[in-house]
N, C-alpha and C positions, 0 to 999 in steps of 0.2 A: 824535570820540573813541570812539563804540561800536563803529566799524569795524575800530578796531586789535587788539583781541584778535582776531575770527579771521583777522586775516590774519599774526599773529602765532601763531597755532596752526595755520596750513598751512604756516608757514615751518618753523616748528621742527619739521612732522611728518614735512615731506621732507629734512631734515637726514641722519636714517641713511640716505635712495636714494643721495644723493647722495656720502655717505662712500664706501657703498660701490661705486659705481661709480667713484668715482678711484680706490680700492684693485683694483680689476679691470685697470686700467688700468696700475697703476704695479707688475703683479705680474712676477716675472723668474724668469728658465730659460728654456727652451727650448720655443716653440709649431712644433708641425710640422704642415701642413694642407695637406689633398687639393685640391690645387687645381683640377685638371685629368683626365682620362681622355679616351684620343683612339686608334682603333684605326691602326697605322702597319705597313706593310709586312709582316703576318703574326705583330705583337704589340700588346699593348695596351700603349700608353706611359700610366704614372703620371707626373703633375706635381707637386712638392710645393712650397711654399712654407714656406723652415723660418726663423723669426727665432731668435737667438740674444740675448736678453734679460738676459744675465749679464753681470759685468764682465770673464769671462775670453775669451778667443778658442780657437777648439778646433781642433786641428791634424787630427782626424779623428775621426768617429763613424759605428761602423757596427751597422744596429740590422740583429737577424734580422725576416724579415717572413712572417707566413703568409696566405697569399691562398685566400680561399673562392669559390664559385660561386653563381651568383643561389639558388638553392637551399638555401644554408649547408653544402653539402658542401665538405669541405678537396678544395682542387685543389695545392698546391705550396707548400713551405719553402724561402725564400729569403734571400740576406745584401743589403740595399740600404747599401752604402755614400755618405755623404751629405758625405763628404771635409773640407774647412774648413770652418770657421763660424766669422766673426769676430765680437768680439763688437758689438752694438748694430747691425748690418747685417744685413737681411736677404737670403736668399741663393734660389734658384731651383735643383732639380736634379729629373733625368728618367731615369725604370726606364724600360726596353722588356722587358717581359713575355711571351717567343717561348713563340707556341703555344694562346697564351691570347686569346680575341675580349674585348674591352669589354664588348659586351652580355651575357656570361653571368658577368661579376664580379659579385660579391655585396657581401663586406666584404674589409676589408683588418686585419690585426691586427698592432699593433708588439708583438712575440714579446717581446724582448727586448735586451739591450746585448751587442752581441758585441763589442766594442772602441772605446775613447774614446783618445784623447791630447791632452796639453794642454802647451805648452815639450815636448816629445820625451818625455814619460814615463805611464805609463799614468794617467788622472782615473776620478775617479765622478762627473762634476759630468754628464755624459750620462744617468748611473743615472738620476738625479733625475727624478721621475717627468713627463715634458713634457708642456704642452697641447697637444691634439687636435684636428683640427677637418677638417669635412671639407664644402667649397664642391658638391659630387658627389652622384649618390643614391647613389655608395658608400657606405657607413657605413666609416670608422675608427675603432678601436679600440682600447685599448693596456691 
């Protein structure tokens, strides 16, 4: 009998971890993540892995992207079109970066939304601010 309180007081202590890690779990929008860096042909090709976490499917999102140098000096502004994202699938898509070597990338920064569409007509549901993540010593940013 005297052993049941604390095992009754470490249960109930990891109650909130555990809340919140289903809540991490069960969160939705849009995570877009560096998955990849690989120098190809005279560019550094970016891999991204974007899931689309919402219950809508997106007929197109194109975010601006600004790319620094290992140094954190701005090297280039660019538009990375990331085309469909259906929803609850996740999707795979690749920049080729001309001009630019891999080893002197730095960070990567999602600038901004330069166009979403969702059924043919313009959404914000892209606005929405996406999670980030980056498998890379790039750093991503948004």
């Amino acid at each position: 009998m005297k052993y049941r309180r604390p095992v009754f007081a470490a249960l109930f202590c990891a109650l909130p971890f555990a809340v919140q890690a289903q809540s991490t779990q069960d969160a939705s929008g849009l995570m877009i993540e560096l998955n990849a860096v690989e120098t190809v042909e005279g560019a550094c090709r970016l891999t991204f892995l974007v899931e689309n976490e919402t219950e809508t499917a997106i007929d197109t999102a194109d975010y601006q992207v600004v790319i620094f140098d290992a140094s954190g000096v701005f090297e280039r502004l660019t538009l990375f079109g990331f085309r469909d994202l259906p929803a609850q699938r996740p999707r795979v898509r690749q920049f080729d970066v001309r001009g630019l070597s891999c080893e002197n990338l730095g960070r990567v920064l999602i600038n901004g939304l330069s166009g979403c569409t969702v059924e043919g007509a313009e959404s914000d549901i892209c606005d929405e601010t996406p999670t980030l993540n980056s498998r890379t010593e790039v750093e991503l940013l948004g």
